[in-house]
C-alpha positions in Angstrom: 127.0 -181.3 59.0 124.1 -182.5 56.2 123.3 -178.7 57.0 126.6 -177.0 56.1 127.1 -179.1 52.8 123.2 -177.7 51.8 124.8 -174.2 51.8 127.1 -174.1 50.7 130.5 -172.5 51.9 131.7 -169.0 51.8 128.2 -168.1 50.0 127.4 -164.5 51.0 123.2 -163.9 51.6 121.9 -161.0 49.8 118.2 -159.8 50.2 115.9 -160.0 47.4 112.9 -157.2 48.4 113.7 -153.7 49.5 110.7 -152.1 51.9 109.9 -149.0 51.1 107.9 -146.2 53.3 103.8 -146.7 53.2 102.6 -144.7 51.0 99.2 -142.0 51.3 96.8 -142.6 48.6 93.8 -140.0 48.4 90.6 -140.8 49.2 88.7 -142.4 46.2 85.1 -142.7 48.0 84.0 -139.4 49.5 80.3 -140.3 50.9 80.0 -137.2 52.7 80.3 -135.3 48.6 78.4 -137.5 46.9 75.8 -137.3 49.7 75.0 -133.6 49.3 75.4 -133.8 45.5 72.1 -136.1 45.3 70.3 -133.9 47.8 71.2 -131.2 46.0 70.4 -132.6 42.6 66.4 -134.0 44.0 64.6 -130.7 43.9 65.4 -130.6 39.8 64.3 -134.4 39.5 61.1 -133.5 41.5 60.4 -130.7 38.8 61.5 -132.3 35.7 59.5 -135.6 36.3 56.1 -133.3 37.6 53.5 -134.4 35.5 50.5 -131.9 35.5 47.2 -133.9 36.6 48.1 -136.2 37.8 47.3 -135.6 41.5 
């Protein structure tokens, strides 16, 4: 009965956290995009860093 008296009677549970659904975030990191960006982007660095005579 030490149980009961810890209770308390006529003492009505009520939850504390409502679950919601799992949300869908987008996709921050897109390797694939960056990827070709710096392949497109190395032809330009190739020709802005060209120094003549140097080979």
């Amino acid at each position: 009965m030490a149980s009961r008296a810890k209770t308390g009677r006529n003492q009505v549970t009520a939850p504390i956290f409502l679950l919601v659904p799992q949300v869908k975030l987008p996709k921050r990191l897109d390797l694939d995009r960056d990827a070709e960006r710096a392949l497109d982007s190395v032809p330009g660095l190739i020709v802005a860093n060209w120094v003549d005579g140097r080979w």
